[in-house]
Residue frames relative to the residue before (quaternion, step in Angstrom):
aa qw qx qy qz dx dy dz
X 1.0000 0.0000 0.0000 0.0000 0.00 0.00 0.00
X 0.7441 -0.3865 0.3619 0.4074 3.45 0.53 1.56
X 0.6260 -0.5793 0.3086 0.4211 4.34 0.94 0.42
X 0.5904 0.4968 -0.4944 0.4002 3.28 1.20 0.39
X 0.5268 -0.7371 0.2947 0.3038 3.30 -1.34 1.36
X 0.7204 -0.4066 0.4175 0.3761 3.46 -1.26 0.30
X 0.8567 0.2393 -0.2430 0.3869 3.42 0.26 -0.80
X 0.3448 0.6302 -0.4698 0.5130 3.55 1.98 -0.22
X 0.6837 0.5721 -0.1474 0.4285 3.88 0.41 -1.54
X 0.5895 0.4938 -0.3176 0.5547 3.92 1.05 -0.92
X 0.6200 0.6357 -0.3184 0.3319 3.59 0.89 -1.70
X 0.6926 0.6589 -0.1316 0.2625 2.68 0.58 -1.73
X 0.6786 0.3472 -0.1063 0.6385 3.31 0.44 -2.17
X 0.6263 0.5091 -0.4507 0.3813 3.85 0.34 -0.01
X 0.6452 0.5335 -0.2333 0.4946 3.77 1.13 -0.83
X 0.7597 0.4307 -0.2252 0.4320 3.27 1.45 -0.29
X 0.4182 0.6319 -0.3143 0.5718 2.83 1.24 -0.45
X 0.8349 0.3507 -0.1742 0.3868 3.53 0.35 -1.52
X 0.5972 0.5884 -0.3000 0.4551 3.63 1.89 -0.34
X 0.3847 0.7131 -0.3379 0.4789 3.20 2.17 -0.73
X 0.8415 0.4326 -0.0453 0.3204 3.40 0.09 -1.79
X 0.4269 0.5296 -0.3096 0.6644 3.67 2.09 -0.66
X 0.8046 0.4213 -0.3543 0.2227 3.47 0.14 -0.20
X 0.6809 0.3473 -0.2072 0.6106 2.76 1.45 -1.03
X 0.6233 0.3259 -0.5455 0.4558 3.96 0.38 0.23
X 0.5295 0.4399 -0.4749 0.5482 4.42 0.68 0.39
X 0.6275 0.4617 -0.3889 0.4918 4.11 0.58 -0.21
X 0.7483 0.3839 -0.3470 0.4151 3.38 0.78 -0.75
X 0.2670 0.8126 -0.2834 0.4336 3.36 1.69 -0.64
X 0.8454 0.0270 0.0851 0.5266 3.28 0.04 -1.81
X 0.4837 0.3999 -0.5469 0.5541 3.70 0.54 0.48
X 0.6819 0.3837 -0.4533 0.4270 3.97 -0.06 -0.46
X 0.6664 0.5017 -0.3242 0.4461 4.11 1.05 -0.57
X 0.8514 -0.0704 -0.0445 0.5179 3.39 0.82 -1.02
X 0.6653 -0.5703 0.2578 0.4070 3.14 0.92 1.06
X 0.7792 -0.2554 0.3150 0.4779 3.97 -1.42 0.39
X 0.8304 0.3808 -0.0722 0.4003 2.76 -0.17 -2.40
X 0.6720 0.5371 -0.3120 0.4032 3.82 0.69 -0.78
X 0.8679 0.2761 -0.2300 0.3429 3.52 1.43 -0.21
X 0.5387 -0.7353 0.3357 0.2373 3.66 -0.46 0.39
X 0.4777 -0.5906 0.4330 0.4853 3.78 -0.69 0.25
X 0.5779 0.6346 -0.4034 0.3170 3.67 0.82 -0.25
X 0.6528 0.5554 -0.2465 0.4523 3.24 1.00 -1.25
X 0.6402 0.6341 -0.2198 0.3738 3.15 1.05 -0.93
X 0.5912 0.5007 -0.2410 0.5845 3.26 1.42 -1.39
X 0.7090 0.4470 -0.4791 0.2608 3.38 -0.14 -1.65
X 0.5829 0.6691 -0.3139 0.3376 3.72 1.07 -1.58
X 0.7643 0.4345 -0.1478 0.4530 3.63 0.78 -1.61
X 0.3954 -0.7351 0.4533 0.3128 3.42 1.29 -0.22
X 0.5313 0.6245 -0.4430 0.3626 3.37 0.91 0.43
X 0.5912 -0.5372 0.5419 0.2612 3.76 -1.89 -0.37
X 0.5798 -0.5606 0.4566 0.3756 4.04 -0.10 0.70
X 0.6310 0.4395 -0.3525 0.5333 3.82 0.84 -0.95
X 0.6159 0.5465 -0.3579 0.4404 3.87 0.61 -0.92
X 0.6540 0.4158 -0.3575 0.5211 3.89 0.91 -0.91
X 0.8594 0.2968 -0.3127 0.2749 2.91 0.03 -1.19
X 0.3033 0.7046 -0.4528 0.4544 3.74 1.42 0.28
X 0.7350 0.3361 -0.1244 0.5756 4.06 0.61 -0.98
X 0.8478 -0.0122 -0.2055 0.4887 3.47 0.63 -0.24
X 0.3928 -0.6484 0.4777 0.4439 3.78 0.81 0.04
X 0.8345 -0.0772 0.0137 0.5454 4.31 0.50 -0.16
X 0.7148 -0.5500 0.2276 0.3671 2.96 -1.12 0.00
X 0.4915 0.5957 -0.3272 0.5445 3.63 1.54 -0.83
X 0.6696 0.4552 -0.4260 0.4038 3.76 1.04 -0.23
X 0.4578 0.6505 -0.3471 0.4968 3.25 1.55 -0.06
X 0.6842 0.4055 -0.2682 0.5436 3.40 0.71 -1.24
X 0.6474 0.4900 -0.4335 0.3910 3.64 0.27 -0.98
X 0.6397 0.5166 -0.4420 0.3586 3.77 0.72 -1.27
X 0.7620 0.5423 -0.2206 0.2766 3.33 0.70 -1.78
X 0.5332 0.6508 -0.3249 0.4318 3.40 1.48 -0.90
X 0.7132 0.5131 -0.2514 0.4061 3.57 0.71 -1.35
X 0.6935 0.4813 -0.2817 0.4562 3.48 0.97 -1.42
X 0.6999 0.3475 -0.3668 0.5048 3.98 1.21 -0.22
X 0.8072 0.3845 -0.2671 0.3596 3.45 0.43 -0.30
X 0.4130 0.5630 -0.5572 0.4494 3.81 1.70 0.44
X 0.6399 0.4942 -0.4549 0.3733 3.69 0.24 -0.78
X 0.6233 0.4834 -0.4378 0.4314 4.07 0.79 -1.10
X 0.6829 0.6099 -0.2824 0.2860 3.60 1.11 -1.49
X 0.5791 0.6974 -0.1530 0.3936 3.18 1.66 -0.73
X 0.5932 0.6012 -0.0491 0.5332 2.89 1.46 -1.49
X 0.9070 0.1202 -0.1501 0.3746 3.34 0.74 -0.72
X 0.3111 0.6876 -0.3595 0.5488 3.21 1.79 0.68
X 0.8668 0.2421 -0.0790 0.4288 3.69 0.26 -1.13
X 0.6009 0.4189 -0.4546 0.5067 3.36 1.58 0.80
X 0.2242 -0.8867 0.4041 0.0116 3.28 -0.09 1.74
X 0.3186 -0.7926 0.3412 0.3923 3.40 0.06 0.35
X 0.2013 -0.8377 0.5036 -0.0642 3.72 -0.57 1.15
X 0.5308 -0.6901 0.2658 0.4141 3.41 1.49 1.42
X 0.5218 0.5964 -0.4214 0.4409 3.12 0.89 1.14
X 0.2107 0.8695 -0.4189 -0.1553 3.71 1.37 -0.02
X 0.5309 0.5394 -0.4994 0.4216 4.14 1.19 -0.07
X 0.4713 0.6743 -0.3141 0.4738 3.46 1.15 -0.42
X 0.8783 0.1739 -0.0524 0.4423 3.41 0.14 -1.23
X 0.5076 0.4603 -0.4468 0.5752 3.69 1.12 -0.19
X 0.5683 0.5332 -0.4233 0.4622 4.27 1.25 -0.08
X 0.6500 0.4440 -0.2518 0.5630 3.48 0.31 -1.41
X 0.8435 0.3487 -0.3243 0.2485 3.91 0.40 -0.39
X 0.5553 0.6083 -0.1557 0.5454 2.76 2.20 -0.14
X 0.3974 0.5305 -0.3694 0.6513 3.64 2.05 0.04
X 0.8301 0.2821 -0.2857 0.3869 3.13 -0.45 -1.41
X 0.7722 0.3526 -0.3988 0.3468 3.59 0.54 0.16
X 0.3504 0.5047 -0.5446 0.5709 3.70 1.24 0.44
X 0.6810 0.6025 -0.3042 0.2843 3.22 0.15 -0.96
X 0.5092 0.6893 -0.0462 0.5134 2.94 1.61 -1.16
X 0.7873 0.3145 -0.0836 0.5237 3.55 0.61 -1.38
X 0.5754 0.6096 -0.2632 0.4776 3.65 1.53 -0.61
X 0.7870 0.2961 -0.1336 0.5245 3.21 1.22 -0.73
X 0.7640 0.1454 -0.2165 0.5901 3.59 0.80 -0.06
X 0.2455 -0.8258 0.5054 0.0492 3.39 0.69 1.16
X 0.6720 0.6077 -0.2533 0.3391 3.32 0.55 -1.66
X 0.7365 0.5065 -0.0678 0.4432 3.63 0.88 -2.18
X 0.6873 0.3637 -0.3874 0.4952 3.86 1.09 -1.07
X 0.6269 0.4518 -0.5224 0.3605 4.13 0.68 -0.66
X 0.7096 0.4177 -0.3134 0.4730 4.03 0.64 -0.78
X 0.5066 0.5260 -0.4964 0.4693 3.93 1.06 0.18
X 0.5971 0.6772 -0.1872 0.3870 3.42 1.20 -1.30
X 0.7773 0.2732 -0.1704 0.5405 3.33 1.07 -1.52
X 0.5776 0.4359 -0.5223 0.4512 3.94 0.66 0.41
X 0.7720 0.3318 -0.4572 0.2914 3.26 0.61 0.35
X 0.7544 0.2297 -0.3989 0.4680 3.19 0.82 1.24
X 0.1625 -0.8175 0.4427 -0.3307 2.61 0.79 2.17
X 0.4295 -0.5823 0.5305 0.4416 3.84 -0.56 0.08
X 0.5123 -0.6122 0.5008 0.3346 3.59 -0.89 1.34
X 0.5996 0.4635 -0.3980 0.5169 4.07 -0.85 0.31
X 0.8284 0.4321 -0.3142 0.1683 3.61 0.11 -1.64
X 0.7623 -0.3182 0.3258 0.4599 3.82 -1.29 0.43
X 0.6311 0.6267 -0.1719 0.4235 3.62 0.91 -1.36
X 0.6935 0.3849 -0.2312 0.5634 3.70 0.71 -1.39
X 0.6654 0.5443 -0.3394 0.3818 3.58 0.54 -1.39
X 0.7807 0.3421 -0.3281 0.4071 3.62 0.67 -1.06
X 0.7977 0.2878 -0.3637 0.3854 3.47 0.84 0.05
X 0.3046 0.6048 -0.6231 0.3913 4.02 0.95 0.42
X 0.6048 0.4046 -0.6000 0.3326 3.78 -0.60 0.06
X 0.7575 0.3505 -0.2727 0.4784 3.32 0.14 -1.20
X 0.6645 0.4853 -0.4316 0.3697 3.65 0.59 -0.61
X 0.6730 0.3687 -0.3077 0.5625 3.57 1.25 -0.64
X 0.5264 0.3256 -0.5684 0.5421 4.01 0.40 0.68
X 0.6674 0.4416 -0.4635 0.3804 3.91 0.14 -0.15
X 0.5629 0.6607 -0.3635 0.3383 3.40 0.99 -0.92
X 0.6996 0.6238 -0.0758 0.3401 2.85 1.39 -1.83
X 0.4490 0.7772 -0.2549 0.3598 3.31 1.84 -1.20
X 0.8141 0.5329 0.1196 0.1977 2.69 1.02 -2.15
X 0.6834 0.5929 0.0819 0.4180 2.09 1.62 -1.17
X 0.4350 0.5395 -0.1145 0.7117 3.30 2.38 -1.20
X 0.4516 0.5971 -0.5332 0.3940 4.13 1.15 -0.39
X 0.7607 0.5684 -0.0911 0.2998 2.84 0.58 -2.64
X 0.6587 0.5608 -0.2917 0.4082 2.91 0.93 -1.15
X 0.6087 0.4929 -0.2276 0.5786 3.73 0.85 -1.55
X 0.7097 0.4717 -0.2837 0.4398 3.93 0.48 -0.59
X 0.5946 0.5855 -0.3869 0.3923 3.47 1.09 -0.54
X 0.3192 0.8765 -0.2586 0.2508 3.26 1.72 -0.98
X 0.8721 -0.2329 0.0772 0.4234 2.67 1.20 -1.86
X 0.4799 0.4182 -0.5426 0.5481 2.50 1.32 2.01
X 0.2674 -0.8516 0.4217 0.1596 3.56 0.10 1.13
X 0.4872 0.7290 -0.2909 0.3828 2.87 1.27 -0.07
X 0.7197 0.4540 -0.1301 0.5089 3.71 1.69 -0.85
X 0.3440 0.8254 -0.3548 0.2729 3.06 2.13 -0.12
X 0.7076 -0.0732 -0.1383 0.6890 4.40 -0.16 1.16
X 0.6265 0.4562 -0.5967 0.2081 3.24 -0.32 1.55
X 0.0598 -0.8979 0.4259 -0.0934 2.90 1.77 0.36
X 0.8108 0.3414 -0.1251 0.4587 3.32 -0.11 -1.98
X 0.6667 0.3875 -0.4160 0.4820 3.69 0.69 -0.62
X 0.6905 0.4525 -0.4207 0.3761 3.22 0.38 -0.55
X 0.6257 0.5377 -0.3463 0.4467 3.54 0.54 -0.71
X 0.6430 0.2938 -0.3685 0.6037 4.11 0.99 -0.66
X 0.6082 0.4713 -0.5411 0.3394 3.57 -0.04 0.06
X 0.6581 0.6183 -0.2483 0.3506 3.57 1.09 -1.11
X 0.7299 0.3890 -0.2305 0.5126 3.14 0.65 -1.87
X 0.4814 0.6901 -0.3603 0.4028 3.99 1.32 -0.80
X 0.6878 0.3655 -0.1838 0.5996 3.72 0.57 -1.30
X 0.5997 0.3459 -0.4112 0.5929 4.07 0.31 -0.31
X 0.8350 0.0034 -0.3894 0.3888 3.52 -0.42 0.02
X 0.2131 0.6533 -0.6402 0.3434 3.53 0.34 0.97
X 0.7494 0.4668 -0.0961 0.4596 2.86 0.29 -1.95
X 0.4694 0.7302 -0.2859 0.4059 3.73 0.88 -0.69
X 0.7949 0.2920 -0.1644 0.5057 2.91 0.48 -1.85
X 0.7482 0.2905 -0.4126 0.4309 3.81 0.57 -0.01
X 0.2689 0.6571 -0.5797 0.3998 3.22 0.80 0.54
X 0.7218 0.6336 -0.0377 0.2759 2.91 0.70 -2.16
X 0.5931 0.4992 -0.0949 0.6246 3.08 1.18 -1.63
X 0.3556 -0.7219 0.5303 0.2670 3.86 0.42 -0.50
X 0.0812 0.8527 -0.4428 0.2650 3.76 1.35 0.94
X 0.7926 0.4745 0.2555 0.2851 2.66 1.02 -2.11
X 0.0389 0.7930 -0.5461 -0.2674 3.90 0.42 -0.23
X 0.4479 -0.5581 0.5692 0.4048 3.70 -1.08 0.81
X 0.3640 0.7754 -0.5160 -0.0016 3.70 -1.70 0.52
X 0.6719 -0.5125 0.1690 0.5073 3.55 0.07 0.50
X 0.5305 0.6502 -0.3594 0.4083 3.18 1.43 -1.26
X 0.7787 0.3061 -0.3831 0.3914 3.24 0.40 -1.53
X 0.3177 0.7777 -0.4177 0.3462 3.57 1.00 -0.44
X 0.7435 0.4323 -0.1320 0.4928 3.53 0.18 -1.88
X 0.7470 0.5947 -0.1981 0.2215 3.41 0.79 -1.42
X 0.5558 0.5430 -0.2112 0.5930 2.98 1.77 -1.36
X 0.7491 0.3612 -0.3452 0.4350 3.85 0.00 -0.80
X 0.6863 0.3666 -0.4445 0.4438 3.94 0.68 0.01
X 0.5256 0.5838 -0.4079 0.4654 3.66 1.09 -0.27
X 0.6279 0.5970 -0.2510 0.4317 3.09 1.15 -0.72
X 0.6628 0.6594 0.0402 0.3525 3.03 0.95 -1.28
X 0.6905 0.4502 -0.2727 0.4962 3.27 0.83 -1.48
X 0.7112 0.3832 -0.4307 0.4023 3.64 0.55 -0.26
X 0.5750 0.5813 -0.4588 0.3479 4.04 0.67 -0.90
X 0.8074 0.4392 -0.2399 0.3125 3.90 0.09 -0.49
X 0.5908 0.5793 -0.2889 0.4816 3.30 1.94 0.08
């Protein structure tokens, strides 16, 4: 590295890395307390101990904060509902998608309550804007279930969209008291939620 030592060079890219990660786990901090719009890049610094030039060096503004923080919570949900395909089995898969996302909220408690509150954000604000992509590729996820499920229950044939807000609605219900510790995570509630769910779609 041009005579600089290896372990000078380790230090280094290590302090960043870790100044990277102070920032965005103090943004999420204070964007889950007083929301995006309620907080400044100052507050943010003073907390991280850092210098405005240091943020904006890792994210160039603050929305680059939000944009980073949005993605890193909502690829795992996006993930979740992409690669559970429906497989004419839809109690099956509205299950396996309804684990992996308690599961989700049980473990990053912090990321599913402030995913939760950007989506009911005031329509327009910095907040909604940075998280409607991913919320509209999950929607979609879901939505390609119903659809593929109507297939063979004709019976669900144009309710897609209701059905999909009723679903993804009752998962992050439950989410948020997961989240909130209300709730213990267990299969039961697991099982419980997806037949509540259920008992109406097939009538």
């Amino acid at each position: 590295m041009f005579g600089l030592d290896i372990r000078v060079y380790r230090t280094v890219y290590s302090y960043g890395m870790d100044t990277r990660r102070l920032l965005l786990e103090n943004a999420l901090e204070l964007f889950a307390q007083f929301s995006y719009e309620g907080c400044g890049v100052q507050q943010i610094c003073e907390r991280s101990d850092v210098t405005k030039p240091t943020l904006y060096h890792y994210f160039g503004s603050k929305r680059g904060i939000l944009d980073t923080l949005v993605f890193n919570i909502t690829q795992p949900l996006i993930v979740v509902m992409e690669k559970n395909l429906y497989a004419h089995d839809l109690p099956n898969t509205l299950t396996c998608i309804t684990r992996d996302c308690f599961g989700y909220a049980t473990k990053r408690p912090l990321e599913f309550r402030y995913y939760a509150s950007l989506l009911l954000a005031p329509p327009g604000s910095e907040s909604r804007k940075a998280v409607e992509p991913a919320a509209q590729r999950i929607t979609e996820a879901v939505t390609r279930i119903f659809i593929e499920a109507s297939e063979d229950h004709g019976n669900m044939r144009n309710r897609q969209i209701f059905l999909t807000a009723s679903f993804l609605g009752m998962v992050n219900l439950y989410g948020i008291l997961l989240a909130e510790r209300r709730v213990p995570f267990s299969d039961s509630l697991v099982t419980e939620t997806v037949r509540t769910f259920s008992h109406g779609i097939y009538s």
